[in-house]
C-alpha positions as CSV (number, residue, x, y, z in Angstrom):
1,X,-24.7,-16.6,18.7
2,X,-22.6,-14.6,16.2
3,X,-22.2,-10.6,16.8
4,X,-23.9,-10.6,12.6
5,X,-27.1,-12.5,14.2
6,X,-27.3,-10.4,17.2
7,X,-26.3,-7.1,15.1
8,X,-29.9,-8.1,13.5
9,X,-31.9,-8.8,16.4
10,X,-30.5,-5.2,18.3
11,X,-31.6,-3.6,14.8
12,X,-35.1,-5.0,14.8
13,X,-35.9,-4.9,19.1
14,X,-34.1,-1.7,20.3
15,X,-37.3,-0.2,20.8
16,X,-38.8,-3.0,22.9
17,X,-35.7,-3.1,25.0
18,X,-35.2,0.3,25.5
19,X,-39.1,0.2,26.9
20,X,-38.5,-3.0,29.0
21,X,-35.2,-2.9,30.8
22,X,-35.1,-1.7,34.3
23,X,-31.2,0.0,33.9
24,X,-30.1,2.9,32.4
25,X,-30.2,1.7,28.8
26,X,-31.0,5.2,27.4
27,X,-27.4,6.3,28.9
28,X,-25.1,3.8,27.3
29,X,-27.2,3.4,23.8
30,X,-27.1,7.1,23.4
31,X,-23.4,6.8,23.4
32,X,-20.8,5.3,20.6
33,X,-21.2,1.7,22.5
34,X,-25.0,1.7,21.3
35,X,-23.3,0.3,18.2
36,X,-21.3,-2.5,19.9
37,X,-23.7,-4.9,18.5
38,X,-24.1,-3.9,14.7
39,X,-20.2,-2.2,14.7
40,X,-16.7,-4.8,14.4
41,X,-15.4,-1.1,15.9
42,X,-17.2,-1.2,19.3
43,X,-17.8,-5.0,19.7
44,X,-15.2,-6.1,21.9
45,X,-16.6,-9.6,22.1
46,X,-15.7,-11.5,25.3
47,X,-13.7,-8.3,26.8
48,X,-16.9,-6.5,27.3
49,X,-18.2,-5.8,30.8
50,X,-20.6,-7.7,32.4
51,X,-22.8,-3.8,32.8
52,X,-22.7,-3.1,29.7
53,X,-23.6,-6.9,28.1
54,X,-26.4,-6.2,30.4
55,X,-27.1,-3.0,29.4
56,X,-27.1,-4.5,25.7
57,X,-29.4,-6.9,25.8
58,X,-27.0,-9.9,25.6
59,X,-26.2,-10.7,29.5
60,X,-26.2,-14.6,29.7
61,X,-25.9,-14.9,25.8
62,X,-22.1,-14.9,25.5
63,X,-19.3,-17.0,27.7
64,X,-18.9,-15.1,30.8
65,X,-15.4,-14.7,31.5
66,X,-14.2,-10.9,31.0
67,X,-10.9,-11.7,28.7
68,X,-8.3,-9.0,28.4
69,X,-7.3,-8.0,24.9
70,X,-4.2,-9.6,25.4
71,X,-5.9,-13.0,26.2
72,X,-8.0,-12.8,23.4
73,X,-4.7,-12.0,21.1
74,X,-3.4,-15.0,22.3
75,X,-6.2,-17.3,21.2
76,X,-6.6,-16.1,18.0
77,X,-3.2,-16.3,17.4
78,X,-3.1,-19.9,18.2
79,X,-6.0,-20.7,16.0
80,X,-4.2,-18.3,13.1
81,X,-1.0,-20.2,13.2
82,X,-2.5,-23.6,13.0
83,X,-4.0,-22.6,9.6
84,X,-2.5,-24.2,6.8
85,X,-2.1,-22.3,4.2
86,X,-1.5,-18.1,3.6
87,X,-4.9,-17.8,2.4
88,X,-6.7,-19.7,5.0
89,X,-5.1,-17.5,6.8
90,X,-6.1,-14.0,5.4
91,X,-10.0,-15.7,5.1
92,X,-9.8,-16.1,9.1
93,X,-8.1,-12.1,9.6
94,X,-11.1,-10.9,7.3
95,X,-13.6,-12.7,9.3
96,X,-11.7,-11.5,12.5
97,X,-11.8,-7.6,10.9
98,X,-15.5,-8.0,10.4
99,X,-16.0,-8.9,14.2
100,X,-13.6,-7.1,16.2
101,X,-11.6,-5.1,14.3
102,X,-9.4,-4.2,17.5
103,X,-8.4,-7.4,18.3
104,X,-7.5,-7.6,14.3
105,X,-5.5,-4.5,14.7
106,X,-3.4,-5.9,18.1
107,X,-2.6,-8.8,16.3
108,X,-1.5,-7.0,13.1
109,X,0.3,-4.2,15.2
110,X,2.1,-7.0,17.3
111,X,3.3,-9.2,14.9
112,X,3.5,-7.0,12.0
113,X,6.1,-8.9,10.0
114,X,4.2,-12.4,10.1
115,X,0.6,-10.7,9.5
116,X,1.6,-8.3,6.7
117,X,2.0,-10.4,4.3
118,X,-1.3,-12.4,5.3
119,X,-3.1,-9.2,4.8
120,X,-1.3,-7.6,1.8
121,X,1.3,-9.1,-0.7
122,X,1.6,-11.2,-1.3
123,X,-1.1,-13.4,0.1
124,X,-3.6,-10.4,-1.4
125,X,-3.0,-11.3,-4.9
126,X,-4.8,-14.3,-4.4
127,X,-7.4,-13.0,-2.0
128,X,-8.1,-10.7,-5.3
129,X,-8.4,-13.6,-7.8
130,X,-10.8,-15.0,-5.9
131,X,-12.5,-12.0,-4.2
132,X,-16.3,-12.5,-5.7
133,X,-16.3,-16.5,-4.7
134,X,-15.1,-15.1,-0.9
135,X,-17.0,-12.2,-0.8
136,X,-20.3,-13.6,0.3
137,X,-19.0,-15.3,3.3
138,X,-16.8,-12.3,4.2
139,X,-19.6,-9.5,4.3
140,X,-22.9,-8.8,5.8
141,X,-25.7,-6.3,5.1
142,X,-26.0,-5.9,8.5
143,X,-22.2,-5.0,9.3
144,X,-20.3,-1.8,9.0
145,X,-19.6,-1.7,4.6
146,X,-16.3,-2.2,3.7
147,X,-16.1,0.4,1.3
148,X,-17.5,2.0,-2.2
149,X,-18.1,-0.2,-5.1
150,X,-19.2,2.6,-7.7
151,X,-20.2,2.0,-11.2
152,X,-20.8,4.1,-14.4
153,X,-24.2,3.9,-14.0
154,X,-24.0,5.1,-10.4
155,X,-22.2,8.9,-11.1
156,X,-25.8,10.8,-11.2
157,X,-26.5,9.3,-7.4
158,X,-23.1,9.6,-5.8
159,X,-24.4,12.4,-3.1
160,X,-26.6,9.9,-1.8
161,X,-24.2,7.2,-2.5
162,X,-22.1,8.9,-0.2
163,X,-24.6,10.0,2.6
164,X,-26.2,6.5,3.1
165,X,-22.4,5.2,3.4
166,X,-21.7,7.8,6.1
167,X,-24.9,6.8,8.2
168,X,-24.3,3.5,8.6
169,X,-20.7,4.1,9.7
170,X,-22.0,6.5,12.2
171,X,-20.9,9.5,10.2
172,X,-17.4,9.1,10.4
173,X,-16.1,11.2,7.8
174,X,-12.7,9.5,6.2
175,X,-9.8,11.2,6.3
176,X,-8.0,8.9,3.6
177,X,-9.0,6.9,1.0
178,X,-7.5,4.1,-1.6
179,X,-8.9,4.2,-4.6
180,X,-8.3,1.3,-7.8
181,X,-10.4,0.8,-11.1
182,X,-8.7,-3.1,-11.1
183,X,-7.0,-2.6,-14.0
184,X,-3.4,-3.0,-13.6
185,X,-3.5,-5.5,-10.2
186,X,-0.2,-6.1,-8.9
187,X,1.5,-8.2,-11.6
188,X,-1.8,-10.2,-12.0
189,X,-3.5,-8.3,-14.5
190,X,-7.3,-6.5,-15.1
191,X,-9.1,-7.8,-12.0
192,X,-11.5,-5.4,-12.2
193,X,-14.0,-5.2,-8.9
194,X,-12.0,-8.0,-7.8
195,X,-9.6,-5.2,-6.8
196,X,-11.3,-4.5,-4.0
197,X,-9.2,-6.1,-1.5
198,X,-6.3,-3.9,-2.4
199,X,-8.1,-0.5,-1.6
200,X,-8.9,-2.7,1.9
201,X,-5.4,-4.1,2.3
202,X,-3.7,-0.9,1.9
203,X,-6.1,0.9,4.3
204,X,-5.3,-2.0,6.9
205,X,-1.3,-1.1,6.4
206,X,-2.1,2.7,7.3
207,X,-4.1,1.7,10.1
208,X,-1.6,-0.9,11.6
209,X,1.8,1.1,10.3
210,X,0.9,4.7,10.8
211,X,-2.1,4.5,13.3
212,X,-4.6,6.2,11.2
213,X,-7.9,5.2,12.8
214,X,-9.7,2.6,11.1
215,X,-13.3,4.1,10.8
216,X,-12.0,7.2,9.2
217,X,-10.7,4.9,6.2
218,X,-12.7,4.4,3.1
219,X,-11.6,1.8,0.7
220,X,-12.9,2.6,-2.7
221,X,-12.9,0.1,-6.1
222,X,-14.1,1.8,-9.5
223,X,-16.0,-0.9,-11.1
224,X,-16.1,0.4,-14.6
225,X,-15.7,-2.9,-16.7
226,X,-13.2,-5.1,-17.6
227,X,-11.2,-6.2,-20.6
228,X,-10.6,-9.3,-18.5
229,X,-12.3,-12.8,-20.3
230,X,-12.0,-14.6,-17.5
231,X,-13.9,-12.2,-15.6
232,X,-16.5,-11.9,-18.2
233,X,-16.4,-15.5,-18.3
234,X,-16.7,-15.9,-14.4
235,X,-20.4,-17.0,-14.0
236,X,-19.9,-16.3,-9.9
237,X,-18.2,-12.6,-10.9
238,X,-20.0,-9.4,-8.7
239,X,-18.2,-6.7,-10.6
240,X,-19.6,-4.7,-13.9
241,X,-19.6,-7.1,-17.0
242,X,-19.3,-4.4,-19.6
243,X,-15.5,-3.6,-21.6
244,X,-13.7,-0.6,-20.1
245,X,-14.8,2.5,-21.5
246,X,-13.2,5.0,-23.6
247,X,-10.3,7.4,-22.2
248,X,-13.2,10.2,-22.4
249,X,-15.9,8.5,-21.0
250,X,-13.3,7.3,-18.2
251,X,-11.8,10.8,-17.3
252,X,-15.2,11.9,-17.2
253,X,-16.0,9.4,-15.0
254,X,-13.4,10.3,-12.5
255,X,-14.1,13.7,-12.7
256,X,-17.6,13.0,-11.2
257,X,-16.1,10.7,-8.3
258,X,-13.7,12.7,-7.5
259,X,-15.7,16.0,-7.0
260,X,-18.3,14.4,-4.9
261,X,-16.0,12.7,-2.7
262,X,-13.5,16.5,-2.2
263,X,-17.2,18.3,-1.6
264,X,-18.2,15.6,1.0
265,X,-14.5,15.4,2.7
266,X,-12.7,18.4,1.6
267,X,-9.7,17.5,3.9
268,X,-9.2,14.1,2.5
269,X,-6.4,12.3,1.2
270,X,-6.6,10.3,-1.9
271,X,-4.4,7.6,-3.2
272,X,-4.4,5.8,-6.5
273,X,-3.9,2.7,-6.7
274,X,-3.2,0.2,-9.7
275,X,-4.6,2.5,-12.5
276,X,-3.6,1.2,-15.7
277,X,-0.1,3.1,-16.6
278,X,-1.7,5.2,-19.2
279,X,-4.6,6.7,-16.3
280,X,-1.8,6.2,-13.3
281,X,0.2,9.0,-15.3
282,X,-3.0,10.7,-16.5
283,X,-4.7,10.7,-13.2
284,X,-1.7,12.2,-11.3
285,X,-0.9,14.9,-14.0
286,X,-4.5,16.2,-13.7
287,X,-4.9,16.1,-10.6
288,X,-1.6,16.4,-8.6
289,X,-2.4,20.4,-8.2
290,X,-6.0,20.2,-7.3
291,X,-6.3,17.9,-4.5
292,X,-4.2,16.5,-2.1
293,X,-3.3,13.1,-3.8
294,X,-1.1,10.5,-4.8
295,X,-0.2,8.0,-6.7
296,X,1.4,4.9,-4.6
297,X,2.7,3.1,-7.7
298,X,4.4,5.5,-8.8
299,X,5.3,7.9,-6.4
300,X,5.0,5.3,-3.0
301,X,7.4,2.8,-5.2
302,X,9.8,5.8,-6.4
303,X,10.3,7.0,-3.1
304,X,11.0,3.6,-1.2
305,X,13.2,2.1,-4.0
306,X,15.0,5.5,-4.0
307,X,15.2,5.2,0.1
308,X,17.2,1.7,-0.2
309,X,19.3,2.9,-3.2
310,X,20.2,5.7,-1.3
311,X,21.4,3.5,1.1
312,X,23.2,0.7,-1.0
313,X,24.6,3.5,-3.2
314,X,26.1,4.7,0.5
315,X,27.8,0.8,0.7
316,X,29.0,-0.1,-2.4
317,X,30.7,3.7,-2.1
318,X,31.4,4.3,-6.1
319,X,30.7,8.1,-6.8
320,X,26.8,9.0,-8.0
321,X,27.1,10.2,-11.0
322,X,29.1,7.1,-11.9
323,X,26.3,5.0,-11.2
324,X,24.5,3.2,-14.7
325,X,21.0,2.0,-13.4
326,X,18.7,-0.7,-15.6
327,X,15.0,-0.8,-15.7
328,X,13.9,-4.3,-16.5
329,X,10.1,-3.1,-17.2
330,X,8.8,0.2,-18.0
331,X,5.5,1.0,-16.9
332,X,4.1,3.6,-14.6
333,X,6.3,2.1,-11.4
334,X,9.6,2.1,-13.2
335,X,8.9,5.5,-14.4
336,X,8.0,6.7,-11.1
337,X,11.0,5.2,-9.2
338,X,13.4,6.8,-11.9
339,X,11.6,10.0,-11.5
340,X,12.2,9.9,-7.5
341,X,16.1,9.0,-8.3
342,X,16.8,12.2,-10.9
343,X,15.0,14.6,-8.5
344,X,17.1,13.5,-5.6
345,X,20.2,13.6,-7.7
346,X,19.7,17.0,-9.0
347,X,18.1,18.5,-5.5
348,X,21.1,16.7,-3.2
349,X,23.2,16.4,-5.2
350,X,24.0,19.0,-7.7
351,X,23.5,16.7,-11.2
352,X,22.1,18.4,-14.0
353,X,18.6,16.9,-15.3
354,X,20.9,15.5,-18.1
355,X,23.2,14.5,-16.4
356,X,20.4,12.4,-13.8
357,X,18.6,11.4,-16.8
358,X,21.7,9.7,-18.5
359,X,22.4,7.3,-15.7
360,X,19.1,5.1,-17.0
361,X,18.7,3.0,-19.2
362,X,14.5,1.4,-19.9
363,X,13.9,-2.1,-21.3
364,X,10.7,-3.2,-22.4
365,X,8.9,-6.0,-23.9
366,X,11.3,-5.1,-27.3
367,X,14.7,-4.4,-25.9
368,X,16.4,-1.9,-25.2
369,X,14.4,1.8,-25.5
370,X,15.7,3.9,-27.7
371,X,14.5,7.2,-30.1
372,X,15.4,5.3,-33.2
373,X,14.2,1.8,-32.7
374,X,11.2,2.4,-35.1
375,X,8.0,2.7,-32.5
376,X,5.1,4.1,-34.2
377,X,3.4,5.3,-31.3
378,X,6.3,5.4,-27.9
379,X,4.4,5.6,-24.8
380,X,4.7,9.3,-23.6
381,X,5.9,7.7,-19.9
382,X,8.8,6.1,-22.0
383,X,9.6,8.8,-24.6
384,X,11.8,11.0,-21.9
385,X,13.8,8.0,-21.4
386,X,14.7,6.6,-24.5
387,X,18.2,6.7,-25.4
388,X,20.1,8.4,-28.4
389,X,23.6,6.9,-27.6
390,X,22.8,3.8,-29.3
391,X,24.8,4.7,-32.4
392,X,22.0,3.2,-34.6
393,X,22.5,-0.2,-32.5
394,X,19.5,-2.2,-31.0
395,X,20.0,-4.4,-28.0
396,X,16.9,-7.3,-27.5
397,X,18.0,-9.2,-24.8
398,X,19.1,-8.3,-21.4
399,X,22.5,-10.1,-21.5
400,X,22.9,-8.0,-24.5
401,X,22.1,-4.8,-22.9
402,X,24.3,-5.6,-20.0
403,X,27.3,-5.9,-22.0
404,X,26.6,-3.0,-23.9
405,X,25.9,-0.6,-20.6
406,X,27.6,-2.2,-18.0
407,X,25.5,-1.2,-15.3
408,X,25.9,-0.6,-11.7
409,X,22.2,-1.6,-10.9
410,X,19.5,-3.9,-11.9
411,X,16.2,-2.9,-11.1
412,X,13.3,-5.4,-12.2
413,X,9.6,-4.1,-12.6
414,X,8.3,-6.6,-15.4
415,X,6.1,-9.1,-13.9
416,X,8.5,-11.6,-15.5
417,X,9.6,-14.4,-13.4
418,X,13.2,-15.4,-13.7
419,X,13.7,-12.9,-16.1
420,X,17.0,-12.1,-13.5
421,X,18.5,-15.3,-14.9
422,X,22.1,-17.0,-13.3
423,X,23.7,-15.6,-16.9
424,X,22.8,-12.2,-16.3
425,X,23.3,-11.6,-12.6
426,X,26.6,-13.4,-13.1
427,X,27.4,-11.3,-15.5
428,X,26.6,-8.2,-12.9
429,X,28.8,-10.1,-10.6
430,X,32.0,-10.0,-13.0
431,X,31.3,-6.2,-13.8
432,X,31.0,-4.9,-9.9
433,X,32.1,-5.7,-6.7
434,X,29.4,-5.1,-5.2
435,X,26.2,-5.5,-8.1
436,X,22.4,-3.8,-6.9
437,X,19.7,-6.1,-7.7
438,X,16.5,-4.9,-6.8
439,X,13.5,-7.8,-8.4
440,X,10.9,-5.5,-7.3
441,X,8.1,-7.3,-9.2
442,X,5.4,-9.1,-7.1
443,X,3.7,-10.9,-6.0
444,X,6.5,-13.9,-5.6
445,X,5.3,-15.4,-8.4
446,X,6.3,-12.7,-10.6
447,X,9.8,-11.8,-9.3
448,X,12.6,-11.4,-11.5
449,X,14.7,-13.3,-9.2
450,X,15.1,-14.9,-5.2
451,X,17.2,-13.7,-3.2
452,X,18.6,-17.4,-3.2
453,X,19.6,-17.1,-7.1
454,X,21.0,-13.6,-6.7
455,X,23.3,-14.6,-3.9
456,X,24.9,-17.9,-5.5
457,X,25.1,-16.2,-8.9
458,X,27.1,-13.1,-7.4
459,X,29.5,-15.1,-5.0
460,X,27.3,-13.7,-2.3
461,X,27.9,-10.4,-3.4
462,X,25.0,-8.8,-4.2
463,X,23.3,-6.0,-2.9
464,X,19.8,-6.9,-3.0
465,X,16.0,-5.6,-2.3
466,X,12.8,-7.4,-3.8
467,X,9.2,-5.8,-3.8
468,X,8.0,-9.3,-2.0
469,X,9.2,-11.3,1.2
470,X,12.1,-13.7,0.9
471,X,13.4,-15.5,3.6
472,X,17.4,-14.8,4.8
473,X,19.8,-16.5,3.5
474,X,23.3,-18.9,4.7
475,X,26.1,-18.6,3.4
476,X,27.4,-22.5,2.4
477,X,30.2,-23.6,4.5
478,X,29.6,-20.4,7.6
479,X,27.1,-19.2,9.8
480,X,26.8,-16.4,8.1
481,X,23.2,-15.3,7.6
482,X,22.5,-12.6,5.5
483,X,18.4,-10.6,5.3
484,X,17.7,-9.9,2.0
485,X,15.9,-6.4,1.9
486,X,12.2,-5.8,1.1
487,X,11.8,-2.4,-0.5
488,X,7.9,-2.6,0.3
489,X,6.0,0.4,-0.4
490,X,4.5,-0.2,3.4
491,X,7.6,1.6,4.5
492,X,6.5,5.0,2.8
493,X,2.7,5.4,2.1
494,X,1.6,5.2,5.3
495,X,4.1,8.1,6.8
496,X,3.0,10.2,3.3
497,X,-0.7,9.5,3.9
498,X,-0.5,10.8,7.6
499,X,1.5,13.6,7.3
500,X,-0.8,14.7,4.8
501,X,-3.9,14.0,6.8
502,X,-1.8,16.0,9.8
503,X,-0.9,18.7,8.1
504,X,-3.3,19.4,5.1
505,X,-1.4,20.5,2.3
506,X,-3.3,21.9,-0.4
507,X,-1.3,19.5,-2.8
508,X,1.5,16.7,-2.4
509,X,4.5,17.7,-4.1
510,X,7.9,15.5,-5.3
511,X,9.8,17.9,-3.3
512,X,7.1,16.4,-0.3
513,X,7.6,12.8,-1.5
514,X,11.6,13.4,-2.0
515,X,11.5,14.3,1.5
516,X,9.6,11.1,2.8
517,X,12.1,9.2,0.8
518,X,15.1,10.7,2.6
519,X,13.5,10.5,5.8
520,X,13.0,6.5,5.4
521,X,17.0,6.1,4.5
522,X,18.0,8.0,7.2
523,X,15.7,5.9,10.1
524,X,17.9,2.8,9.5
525,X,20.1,2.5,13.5
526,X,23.2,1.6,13.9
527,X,22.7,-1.8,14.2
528,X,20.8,-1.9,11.1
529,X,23.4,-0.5,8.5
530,X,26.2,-3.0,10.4
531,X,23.8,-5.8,9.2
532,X,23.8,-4.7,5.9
533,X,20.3,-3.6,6.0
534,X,18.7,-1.5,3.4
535,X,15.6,-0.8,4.9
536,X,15.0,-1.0,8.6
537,X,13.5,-3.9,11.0
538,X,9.8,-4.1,10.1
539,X,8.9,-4.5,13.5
540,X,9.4,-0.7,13.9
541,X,6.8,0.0,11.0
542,X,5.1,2.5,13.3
543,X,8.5,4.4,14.5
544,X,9.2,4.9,11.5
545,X,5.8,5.8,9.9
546,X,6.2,8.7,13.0
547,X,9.4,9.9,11.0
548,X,8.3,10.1,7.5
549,X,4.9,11.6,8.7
550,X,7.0,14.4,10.8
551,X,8.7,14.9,7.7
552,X,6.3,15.5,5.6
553,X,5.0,17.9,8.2
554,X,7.8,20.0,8.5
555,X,8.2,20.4,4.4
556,X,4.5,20.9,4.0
557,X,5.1,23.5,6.8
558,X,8.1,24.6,4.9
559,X,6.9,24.9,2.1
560,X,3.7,27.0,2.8
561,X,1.5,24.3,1.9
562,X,0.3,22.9,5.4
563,X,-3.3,24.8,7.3
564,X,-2.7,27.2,10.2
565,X,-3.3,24.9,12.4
566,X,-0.2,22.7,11.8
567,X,1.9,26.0,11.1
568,X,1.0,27.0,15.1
569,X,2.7,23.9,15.6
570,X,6.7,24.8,16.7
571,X,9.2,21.8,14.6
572,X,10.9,21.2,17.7
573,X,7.3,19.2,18.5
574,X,6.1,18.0,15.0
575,X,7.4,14.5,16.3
576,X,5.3,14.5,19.4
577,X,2.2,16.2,17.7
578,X,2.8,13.2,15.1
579,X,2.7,10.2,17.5
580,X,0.0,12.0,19.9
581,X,-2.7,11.2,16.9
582,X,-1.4,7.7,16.4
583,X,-4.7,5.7,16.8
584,X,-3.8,2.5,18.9
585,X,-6.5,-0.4,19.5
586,X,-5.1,-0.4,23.2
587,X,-5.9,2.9,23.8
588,X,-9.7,3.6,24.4
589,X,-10.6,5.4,21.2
């Protein structure tokens, strides 16, 4: 019998039971186990105790061998890897996460660089396109919700939207949560509701890479509209089938959501995620000051791509402000990467905001940005950037632009596959010894580049990071294997969001963010940088999580932006205080 099935029957016969049974029932169901049979948190499946499968009604209905967690690991992961394809493979972790969600989390947690990608990119993007023909077969009205679906038409009744949520996830009040409207998913597009599984995915990544505990997580999707025809098309679509409202009517909107949720949880963390660039931008600036927020496009990608340049700038060894850095793409990321590299530049450094601000050059769908190309109405986001050294010269193509900047660094952020062709990174090649490449687009599908074409372009020269997994690379003719480096967002947000949720800062400042960034470059071992590596081992997600959140602790601290409670807190501890409250499905909880 499935736990959903006997989640139903507990619901509809406790009373009976608790009159009936000749133990001490009252004891255990007055405790957190009374929800082991409606709860993925507290059923444990065939690692619960004979007593307490007594206790609960279900002695005799269940195999009854007592299995360790490790046992039960073991057989799941058997059954996982025999799956054929990446997304038979995130259906079967979804279906796991709705029935145990601590065997879930020891799989994730101990074989975090297979299962990542099951669970987030890129194997999400397809989870997303696909979320309302999956959905019915993934959820239950009788399970714990995965998160908030809110609608326009639901602002007026978001108090009690709230309180039923809380009650029938036994009042756990979040301490984090993602929030996305669907408009701007990954490189895939308006997805509207379909977003959904990114708020989840994300919320999985702080659980499994900073050990946030997974029922005080609340996964959020904004289901305003869409713009999307195939959406509106979709006759098997769940989200809102109205257009996308107004900017006024949207802001509004958000307005609402986000005051209800900061009276509910005033101590909670909220991240924004894939916001259409116009709202990413407009979201942050309106609210960066009022409530402890972020924006993970743009701030989470600024702050790990600044983290590996820091690093490649530190092995290709040419001086800073001699460095000319490309945007392929110009949206809210891009921005938001260049942002994190000026502010590092002028903090560490010493550069002038000129000076930082010179080193980049924007390309968007037109060419080259510049003040004088004849835009009638420049994005603001773009504006700051666009050049006035052009000497009345516009520059379409990218082979163009390289010739005519010469640029230490390629950084890719378009969504356009192969727009990294063999001409252009051999090109990069010829103009450095050692060229930056960093395709940052994903899923795969959109990348600029593999880490295959960069390599045989460049001689093998290339100094390389994408936004999406590619697999290591031999050189022809050697032994030589060389790890391409992932500059995956999963390295910074979940060390930002639980430093935050540690330390409470009444806002989350760049000078915070800068810090997290730093911290991430610096948490590469020995070993590491003699490989090469720009980023460190995934495997040690967790470890370094611990340092990024410590850091952010000791620069809220610093900065007189953390609660008392943190400041009590002496530095010399911060990194014990940090992994303490790292939630571990192991450990009893």
């Amino acid at each position: 019998m499935s736990f959903i099935r006997l989640a139903t029957r507990f619901i509809g016969t406790t009373k009976r039971v608790q009159s009936t049974r000749h133990i001490h029932t009252s004891t255990i169901l007055s405790g957190e186990w009374k929800h082991a049979l409606s709860s993925p948190y507290y059923n444990t499946g065939t690692s619960m105790p004979r007593e307490l499968r007594k206790q609960l009604g279900i002695h005799g209905q269940i195999p009854s061998v007592v299995e360790s967690l490790e046992m039960q690991s073991k057989r799941a992961l058997k059954l996982l890897r025999a799956k054929l394809s990446p997304f038979e493979k995130y259906l079967f972790m979804a279906q796991l996460r709705n029935n145990n969600t601590k065997l879930f989390y020891s799989l994730v947690n101990n074989h975090i660089e297979e299962f990542a990608p099951i669970i987030y990119t890129p194997t999400v993007g397809e989870a997303c396109l696909n979320y309302s023909a999956i959905y019915p077969f993934l959820n239950s009205p009788a399970g714990t919700p995965d998160g908030l679906y809110i609608t326009l038409d639901d602002l007026d009744d978001l108090d009690k939207i709230i309180s039923d949520y809380l009650e029938r996830t036994e009042g756990e009040i979040p301490d984090i949560t993602v929030m996305t409207d669907g408009s701007r998913i990954l490189g895939l597009g308006d997805l509207g509701m379909n977003g959904m599984p990114i708020s989840m995915g994300k919320l999985q990544l702080y659980v499994a890479g900073a050990g946030i505990d997974p029922r005080r997580t609340l996964p959020i999707v904004l289901d305003f509209g869409t713009n999307s025809h195939d959406n509106q098309a979709d006759e098997f679509y769940l989200g809102s089938r109205q257009k996308r409202p107004s900017d006024d009517v949207f802001y509004a909107a958000m307005k609402k959501v986000l005051t209800a949720l900061t009276r509910a949880f005033p101590n909670m963390v909220v991240q924004f995620e894939d916001f259409s660039s116009a709202h990413a931008f407009g979201l942050l600036k309106e609210y960066k000051e009022k409530i402890t927020c972020f924006n993970d496009d743009i701030q989470g990608t600024g702050a790990v791509i600044l983290a590996g340049l820091i690093n490649a700038f530190r092995q290709v060894e040419i001086p800073l402000d001699q460095h000319r850095i490309v945007f392929y793409g110009a949206g809210s990321a891009a921005v938001g990467v260049a942002r994190q590299i000026g502010e590092y530049l002028q903090i560490e450094h010493g550069l002038s905001e000129k000076e930082s601000k010179d080193m980049f050059y924007f390309i968007d769908s037109k060419g080259l940005i510049t003040c004088d190309r004849g835009d009638e109405d420049l994005a603001q986001h773009k504006v700051y950037y666009a050049r006035t050294d052009n000497k009345g010269q516009q520059f379409k193509s990218l082979q163009e632009i390289i010739n005519h900047v010469k640029p230490t660094t390629l950084i890719g952020l378009s969504s356009r596959k192969n727009a990294f062709d063999k001409e252009a990174l051999t090109r990069m090649s010829e103009l450095n010894e050692q060229p930056i490449v960093f395709p940052l687009s994903n899923p795969s599908s959109k990348a600029e580049c593999t880490f295959e074409e960069a390599m045989q372009a460049t001689k093998n020269k290339v100094v390389f990071a994408s936004g999406t997994a590619f697999p290591p690379y031999t050189i022809p003719g050697t032994n030589e294997i060389r790890t391409p480096g992932q500059g995956n967002n999963m390295y910074i947000f979940p060390g930002i969001g639980f430093g935050a949720i540690l330390a409470k800062p009444k806002t989350i400042t760049n000078r915070i963010v800068l810090r997290a960034a730093m911290a991430l470059a610096d948490t590469l071992t020995p070993q590491e940088r003699e490989r090469g590596l720009l980023y460190p081992e995934l495997n040690r997600i967790r470890e370094v999580s611990a340092t990024i959140a410590s850091a952010v602790v000791d620069q809220s601290v610093r900065d007189g932006l953390a609660d008392d409670e943190m400041k009590a807190v002496h530095p010399d501890d911060y990194d014990a205080f940090v992994q303490a409250r790292m939630w571990s499905p192991e450990i009893e909880n």
